[in-house]
Chimera marker file (.cmm) of the C-alpha trace (Angstrom):
<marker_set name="trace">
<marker id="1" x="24.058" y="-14.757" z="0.963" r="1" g="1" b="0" radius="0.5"/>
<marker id="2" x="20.682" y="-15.077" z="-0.313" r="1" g="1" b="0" radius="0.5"/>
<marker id="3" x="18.186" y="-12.647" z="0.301" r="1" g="1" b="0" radius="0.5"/>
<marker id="4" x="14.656" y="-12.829" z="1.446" r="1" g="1" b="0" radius="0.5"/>
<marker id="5" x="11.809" y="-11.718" z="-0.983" r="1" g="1" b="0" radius="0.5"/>
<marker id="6" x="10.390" y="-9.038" z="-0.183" r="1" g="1" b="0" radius="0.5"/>
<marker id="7" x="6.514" y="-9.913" z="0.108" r="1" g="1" b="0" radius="0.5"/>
<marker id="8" x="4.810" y="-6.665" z="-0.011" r="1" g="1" b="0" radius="0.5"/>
<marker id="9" x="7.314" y="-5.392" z="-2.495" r="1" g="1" b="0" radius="0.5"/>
<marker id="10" x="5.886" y="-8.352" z="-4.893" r="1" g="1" b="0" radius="0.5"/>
<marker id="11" x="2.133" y="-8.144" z="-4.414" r="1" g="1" b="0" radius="0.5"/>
<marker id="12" x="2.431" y="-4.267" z="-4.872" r="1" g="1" b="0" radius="0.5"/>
<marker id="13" x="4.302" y="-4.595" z="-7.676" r="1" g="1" b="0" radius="0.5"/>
<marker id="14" x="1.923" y="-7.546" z="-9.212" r="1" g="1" b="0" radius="0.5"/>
<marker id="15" x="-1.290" y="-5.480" z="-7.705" r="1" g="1" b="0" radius="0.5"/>
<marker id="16" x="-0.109" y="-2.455" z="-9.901" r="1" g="1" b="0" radius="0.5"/>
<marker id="17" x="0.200" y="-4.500" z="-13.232" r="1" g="1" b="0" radius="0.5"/>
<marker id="18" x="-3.300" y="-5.748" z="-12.625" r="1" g="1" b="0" radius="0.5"/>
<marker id="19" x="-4.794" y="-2.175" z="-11.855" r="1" g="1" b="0" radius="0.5"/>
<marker id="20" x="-2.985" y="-0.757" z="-15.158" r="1" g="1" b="0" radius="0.5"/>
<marker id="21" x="-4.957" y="-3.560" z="-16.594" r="1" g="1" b="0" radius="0.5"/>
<marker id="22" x="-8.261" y="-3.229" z="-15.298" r="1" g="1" b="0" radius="0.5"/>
<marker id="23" x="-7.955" y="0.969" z="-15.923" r="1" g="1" b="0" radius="0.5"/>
<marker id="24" x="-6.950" y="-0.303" z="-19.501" r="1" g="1" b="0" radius="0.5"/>
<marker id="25" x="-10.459" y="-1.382" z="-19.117" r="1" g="1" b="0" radius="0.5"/>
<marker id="26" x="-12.292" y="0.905" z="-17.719" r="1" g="1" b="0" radius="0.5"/>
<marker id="27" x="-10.996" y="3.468" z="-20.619" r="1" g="1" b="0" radius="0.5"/>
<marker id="28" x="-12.020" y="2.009" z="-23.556" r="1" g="1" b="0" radius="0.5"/>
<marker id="29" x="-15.673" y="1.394" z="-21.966" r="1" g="1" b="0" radius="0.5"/>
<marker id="30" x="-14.702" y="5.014" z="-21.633" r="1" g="1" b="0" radius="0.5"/>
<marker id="31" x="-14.941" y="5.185" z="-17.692" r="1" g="1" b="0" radius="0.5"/>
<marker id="32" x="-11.962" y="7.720" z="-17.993" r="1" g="1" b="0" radius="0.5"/>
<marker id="33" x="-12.636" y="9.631" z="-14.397" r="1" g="1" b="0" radius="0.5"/>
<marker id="34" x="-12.510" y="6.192" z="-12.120" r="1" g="1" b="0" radius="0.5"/>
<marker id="35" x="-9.758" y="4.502" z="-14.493" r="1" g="1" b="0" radius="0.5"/>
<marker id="36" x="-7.398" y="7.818" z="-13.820" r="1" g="1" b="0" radius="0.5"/>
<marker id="37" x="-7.579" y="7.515" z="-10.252" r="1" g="1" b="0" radius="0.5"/>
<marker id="38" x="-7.774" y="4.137" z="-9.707" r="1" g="1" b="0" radius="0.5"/>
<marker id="39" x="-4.484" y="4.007" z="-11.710" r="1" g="1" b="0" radius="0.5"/>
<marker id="40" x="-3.046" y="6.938" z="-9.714" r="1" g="1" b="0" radius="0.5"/>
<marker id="41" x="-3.587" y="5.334" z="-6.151" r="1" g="1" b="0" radius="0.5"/>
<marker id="42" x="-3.268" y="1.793" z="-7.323" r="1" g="1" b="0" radius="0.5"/>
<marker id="43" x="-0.244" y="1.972" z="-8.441" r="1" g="1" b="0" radius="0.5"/>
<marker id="44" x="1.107" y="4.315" z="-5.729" r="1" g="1" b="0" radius="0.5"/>
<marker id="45" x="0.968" y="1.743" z="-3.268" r="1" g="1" b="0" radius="0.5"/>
<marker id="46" x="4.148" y="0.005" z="-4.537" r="1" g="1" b="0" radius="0.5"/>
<marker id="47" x="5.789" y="3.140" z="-5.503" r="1" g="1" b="0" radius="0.5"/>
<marker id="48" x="5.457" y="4.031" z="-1.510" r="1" g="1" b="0" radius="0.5"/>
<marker id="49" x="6.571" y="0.477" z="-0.190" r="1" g="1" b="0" radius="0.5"/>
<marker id="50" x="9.541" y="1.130" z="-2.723" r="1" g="1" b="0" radius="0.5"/>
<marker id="51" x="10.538" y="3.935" z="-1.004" r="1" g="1" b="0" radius="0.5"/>
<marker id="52" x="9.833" y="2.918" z="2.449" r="1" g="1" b="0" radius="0.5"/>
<marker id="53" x="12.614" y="0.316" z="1.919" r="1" g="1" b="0" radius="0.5"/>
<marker id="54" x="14.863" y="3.089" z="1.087" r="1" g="1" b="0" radius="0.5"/>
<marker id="55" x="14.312" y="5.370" z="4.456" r="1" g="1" b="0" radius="0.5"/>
<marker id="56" x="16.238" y="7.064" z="6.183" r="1" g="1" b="0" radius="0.5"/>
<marker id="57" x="14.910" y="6.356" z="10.104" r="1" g="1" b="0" radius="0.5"/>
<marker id="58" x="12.410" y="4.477" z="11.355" r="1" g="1" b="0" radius="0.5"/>
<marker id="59" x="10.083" y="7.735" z="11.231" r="1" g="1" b="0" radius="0.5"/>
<marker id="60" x="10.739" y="8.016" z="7.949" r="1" g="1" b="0" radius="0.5"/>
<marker id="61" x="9.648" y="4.510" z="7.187" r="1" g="1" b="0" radius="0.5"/>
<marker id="62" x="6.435" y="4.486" z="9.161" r="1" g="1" b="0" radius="0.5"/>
<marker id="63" x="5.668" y="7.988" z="7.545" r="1" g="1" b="0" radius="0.5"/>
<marker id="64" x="6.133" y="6.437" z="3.460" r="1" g="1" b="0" radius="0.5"/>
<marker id="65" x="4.176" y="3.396" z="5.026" r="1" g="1" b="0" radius="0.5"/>
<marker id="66" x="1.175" y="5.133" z="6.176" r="1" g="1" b="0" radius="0.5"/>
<marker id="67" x="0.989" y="7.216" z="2.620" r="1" g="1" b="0" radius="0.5"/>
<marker id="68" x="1.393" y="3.888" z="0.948" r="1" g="1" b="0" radius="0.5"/>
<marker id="69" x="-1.719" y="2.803" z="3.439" r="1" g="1" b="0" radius="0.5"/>
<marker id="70" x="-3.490" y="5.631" z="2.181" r="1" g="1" b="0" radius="0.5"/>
<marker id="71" x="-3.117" y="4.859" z="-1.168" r="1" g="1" b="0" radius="0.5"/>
<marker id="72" x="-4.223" y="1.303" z="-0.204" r="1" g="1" b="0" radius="0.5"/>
<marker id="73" x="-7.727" y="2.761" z="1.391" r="1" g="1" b="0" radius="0.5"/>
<marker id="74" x="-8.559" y="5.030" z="-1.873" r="1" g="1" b="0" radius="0.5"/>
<marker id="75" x="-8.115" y="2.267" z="-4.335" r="1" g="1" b="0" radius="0.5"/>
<marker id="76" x="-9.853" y="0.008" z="-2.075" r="1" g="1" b="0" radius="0.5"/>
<marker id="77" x="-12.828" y="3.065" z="-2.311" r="1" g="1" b="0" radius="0.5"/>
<marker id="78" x="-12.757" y="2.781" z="-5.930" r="1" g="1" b="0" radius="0.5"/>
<marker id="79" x="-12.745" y="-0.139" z="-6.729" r="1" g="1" b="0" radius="0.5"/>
<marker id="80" x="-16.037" y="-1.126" z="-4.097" r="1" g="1" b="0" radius="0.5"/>
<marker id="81" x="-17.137" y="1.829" z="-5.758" r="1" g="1" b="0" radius="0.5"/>
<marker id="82" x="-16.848" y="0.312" z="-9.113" r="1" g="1" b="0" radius="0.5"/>
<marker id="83" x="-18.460" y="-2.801" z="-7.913" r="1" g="1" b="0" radius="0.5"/>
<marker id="84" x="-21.359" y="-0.688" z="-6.286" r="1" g="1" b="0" radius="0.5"/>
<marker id="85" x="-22.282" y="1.008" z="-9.709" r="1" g="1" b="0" radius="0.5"/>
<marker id="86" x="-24.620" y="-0.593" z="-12.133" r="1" g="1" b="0" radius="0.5"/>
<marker id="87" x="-22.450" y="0.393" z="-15.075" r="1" g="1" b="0" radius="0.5"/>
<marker id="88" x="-19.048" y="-0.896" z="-13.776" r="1" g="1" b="0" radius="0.5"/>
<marker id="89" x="-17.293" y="-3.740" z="-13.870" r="1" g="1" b="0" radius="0.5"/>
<marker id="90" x="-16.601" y="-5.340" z="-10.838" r="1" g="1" b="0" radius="0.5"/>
<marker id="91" x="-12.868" y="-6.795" z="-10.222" r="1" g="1" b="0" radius="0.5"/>
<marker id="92" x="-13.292" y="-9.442" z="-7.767" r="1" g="1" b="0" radius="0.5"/>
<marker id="93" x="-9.529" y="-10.702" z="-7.709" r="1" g="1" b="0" radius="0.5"/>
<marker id="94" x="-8.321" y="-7.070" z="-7.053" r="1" g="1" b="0" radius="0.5"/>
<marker id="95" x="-10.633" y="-6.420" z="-4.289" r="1" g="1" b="0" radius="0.5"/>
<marker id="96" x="-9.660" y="-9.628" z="-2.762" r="1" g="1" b="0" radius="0.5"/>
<marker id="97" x="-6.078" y="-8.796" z="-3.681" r="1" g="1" b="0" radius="0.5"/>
<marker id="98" x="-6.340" y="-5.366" z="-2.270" r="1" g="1" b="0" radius="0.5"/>
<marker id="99" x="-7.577" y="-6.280" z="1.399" r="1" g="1" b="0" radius="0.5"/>
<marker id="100" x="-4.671" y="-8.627" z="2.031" r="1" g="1" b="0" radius="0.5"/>
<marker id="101" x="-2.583" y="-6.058" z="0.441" r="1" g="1" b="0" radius="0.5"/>
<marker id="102" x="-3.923" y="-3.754" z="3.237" r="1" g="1" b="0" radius="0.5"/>
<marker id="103" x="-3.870" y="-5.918" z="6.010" r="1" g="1" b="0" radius="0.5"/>
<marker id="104" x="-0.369" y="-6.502" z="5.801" r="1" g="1" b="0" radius="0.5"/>
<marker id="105" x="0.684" y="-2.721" z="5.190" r="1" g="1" b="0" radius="0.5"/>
<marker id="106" x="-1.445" y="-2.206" z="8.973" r="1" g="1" b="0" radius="0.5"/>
<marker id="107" x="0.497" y="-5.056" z="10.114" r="1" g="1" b="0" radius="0.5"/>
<marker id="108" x="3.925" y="-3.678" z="8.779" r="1" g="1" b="0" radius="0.5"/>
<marker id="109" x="2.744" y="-0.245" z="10.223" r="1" g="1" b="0" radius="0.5"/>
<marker id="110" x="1.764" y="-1.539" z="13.765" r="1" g="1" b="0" radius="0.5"/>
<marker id="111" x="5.068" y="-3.376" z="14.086" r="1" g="1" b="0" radius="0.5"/>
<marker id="112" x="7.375" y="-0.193" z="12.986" r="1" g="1" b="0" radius="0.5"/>
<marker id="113" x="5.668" y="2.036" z="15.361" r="1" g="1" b="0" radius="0.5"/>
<marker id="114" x="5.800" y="-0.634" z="18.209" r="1" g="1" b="0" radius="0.5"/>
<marker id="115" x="9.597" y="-1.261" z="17.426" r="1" g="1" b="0" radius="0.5"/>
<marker id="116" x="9.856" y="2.980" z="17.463" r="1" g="1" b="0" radius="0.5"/>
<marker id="117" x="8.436" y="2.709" z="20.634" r="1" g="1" b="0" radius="0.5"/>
<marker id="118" x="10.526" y="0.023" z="22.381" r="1" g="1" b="0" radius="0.5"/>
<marker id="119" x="14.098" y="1.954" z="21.124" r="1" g="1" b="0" radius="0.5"/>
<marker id="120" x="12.650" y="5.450" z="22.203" r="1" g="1" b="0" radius="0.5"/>
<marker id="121" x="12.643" y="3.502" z="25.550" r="1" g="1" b="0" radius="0.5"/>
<marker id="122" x="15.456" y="1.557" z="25.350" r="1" g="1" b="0" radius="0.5"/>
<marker id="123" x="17.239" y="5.519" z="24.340" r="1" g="1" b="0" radius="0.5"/>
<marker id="124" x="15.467" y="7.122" z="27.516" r="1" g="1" b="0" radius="0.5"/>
<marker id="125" x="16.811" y="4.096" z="29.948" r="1" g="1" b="0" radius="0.5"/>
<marker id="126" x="20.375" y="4.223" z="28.614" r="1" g="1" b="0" radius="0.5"/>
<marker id="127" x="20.412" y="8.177" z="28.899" r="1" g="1" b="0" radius="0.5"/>
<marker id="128" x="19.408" y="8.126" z="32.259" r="1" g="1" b="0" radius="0.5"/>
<marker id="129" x="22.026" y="5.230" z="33.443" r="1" g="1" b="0" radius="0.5"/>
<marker id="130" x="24.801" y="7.691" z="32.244" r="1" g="1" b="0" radius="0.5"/>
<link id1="1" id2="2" r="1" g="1" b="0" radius="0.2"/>
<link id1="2" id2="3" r="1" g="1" b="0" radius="0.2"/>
<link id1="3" id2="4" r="1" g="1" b="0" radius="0.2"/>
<link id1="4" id2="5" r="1" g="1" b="0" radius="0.2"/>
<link id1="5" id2="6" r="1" g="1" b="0" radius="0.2"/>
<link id1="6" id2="7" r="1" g="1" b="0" radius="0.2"/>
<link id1="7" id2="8" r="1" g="1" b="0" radius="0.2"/>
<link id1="8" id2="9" r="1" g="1" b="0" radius="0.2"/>
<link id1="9" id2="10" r="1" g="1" b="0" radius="0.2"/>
<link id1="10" id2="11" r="1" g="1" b="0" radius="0.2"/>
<link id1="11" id2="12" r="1" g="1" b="0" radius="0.2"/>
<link id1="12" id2="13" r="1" g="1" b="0" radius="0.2"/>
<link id1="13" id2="14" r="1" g="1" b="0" radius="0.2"/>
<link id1="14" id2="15" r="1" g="1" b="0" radius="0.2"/>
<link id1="15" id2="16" r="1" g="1" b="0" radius="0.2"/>
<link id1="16" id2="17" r="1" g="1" b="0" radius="0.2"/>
<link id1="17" id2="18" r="1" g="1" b="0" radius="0.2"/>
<link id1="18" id2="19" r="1" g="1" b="0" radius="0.2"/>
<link id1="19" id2="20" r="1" g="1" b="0" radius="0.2"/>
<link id1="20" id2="21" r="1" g="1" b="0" radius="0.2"/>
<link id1="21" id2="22" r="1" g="1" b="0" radius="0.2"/>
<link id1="22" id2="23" r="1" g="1" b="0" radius="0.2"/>
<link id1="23" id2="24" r="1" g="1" b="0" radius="0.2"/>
<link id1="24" id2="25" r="1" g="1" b="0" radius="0.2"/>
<link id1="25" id2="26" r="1" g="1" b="0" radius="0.2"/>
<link id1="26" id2="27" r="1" g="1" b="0" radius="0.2"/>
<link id1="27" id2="28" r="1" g="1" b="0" radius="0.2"/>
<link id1="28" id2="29" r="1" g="1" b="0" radius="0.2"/>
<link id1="29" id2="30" r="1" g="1" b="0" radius="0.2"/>
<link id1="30" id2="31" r="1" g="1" b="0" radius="0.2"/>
<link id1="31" id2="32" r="1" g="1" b="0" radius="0.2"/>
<link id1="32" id2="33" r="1" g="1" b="0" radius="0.2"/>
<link id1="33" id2="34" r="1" g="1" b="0" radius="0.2"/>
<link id1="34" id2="35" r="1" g="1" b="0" radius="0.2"/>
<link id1="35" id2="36" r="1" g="1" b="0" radius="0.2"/>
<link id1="36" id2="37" r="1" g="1" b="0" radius="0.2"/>
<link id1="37" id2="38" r="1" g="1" b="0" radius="0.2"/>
<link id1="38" id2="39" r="1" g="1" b="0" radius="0.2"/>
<link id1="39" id2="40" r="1" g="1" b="0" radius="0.2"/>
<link id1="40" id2="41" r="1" g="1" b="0" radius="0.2"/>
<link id1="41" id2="42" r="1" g="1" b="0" radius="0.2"/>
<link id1="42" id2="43" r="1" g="1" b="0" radius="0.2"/>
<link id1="43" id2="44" r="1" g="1" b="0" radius="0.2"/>
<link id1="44" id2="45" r="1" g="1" b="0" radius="0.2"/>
<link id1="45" id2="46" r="1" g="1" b="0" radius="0.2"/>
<link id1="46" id2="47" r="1" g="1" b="0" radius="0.2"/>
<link id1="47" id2="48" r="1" g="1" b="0" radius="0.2"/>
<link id1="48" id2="49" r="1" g="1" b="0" radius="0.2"/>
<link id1="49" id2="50" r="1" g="1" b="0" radius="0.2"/>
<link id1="50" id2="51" r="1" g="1" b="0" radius="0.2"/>
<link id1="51" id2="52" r="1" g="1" b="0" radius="0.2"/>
<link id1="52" id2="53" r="1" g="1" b="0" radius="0.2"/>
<link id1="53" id2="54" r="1" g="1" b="0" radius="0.2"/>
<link id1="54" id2="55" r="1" g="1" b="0" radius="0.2"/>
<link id1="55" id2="56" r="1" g="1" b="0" radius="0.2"/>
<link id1="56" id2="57" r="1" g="1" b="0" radius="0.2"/>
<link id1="57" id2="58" r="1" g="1" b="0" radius="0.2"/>
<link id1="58" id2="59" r="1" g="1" b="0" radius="0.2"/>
<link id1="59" id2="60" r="1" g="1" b="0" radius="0.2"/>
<link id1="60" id2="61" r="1" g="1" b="0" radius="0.2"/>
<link id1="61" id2="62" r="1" g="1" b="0" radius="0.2"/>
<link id1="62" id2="63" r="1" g="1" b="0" radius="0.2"/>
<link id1="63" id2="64" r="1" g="1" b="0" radius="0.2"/>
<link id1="64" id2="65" r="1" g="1" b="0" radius="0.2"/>
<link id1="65" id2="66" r="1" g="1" b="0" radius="0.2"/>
<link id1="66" id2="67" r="1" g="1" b="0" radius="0.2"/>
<link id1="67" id2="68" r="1" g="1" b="0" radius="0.2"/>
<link id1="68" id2="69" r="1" g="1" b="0" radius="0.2"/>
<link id1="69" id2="70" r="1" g="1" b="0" radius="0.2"/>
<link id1="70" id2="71" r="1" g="1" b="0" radius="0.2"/>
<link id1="71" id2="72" r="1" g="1" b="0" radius="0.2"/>
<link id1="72" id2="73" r="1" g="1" b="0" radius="0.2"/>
<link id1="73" id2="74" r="1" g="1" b="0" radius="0.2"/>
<link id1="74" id2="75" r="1" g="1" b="0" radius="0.2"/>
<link id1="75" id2="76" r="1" g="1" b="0" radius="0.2"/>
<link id1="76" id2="77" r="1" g="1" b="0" radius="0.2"/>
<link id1="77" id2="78" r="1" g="1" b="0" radius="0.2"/>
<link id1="78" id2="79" r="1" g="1" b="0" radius="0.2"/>
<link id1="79" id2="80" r="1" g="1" b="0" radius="0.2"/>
<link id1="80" id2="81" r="1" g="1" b="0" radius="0.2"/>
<link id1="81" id2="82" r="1" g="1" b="0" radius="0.2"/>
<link id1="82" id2="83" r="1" g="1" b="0" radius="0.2"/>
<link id1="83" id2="84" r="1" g="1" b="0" radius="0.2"/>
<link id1="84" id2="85" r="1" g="1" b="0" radius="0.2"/>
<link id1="85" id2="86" r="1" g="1" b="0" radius="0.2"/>
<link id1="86" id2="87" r="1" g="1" b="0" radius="0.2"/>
<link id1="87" id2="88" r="1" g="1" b="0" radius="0.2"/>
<link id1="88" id2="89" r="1" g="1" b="0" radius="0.2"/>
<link id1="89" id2="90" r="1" g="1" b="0" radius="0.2"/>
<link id1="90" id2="91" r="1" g="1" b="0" radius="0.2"/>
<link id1="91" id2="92" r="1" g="1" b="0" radius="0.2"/>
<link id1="92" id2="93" r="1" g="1" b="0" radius="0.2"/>
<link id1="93" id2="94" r="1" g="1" b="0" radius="0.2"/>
<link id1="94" id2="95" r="1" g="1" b="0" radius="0.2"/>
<link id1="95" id2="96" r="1" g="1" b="0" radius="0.2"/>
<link id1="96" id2="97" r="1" g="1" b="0" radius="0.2"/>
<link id1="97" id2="98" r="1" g="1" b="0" radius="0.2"/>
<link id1="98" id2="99" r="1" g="1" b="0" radius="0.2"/>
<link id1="99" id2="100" r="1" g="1" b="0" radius="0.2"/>
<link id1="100" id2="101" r="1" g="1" b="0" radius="0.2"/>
<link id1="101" id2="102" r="1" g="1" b="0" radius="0.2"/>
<link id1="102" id2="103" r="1" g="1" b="0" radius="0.2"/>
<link id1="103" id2="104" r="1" g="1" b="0" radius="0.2"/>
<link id1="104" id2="105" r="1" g="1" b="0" radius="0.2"/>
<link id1="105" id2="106" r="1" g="1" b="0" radius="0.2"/>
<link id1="106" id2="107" r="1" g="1" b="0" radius="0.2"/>
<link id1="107" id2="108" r="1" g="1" b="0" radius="0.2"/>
<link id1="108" id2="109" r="1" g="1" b="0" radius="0.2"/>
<link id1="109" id2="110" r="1" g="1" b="0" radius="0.2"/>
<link id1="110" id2="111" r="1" g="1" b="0" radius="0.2"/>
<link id1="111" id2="112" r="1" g="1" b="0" radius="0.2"/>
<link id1="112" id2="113" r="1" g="1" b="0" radius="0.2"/>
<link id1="113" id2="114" r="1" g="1" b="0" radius="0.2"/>
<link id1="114" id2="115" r="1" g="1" b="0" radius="0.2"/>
<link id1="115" id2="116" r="1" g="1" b="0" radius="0.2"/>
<link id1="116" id2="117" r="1" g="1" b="0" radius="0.2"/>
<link id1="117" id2="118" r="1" g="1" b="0" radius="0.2"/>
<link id1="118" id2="119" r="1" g="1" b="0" radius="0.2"/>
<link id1="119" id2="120" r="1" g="1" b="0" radius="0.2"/>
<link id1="120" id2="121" r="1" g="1" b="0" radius="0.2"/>
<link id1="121" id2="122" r="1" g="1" b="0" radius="0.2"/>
<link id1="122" id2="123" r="1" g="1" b="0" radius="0.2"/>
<link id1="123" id2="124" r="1" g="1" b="0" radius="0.2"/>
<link id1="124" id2="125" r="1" g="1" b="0" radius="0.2"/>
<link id1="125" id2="126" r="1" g="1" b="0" radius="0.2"/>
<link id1="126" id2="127" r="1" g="1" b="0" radius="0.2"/>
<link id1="127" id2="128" r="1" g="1" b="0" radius="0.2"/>
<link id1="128" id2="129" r="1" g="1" b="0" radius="0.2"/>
<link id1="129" id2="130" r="1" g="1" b="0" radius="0.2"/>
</marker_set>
């Protein structure tokens, strides 16, 4: 049986090369305070989905998904940041890359706690019928 890719799985895992890149960067023009934590929460994000798919509940899941959200928001903050400052580089292509990145983990997120939801309900209905 073939499996499906995993989208999020890929553009973290692509998105993380590119940050390691770009901090690569931002080192030798000797930016060593952003480059540190934009390589610490960029490539987090992955790290996070990676685990997610290894979860043990549905909690669990949402709960590696939101800190791989997080991660997602503070390397979104640096890099604008970066783009803001008049003696950074700005990274177009991973600020684009980063807000679909983003959108999707909300999307993932939304759709795990809605799911939660509906079998918390379905539980509480099939309790009470016994």
């Amino acid at each position: 049986m073939e499996s499906k890719e995993n989208i999020i799985k890929s553009l973290t895992f692509e998105f993380a090369l590119e940050i390691i890149d770009f901090a690569e960067m931002l080192e030798k023009m000797q930016k060593y305070v952003i480059a540190k934590q934009l390589l610490k929460s960029g490539t987090s994000i992955g790290a996070n989905v990676r685990e997610a798919q290894q979860s043990e509940s549905r909690l669990d899941f949402i709960h590696k998904m939101k800190i791989a959200t997080k991660e997602a928001d503070e390397t979104a903050y640096w890099l604008e940041l970066c783009a803001a400052a008049k003696s950074y580089p700005t990274n177009t292509s991973l600020l684009e890359k980063i807000e679909i990145i983003r959108k999707i983990l909300y999307k993932i997120l939304s759709t795990a706690r809605e799911n939660l939801k509906h079998e918390m309900l379905e539980q509480r209905n099939s309790s009470r019928k016994k």
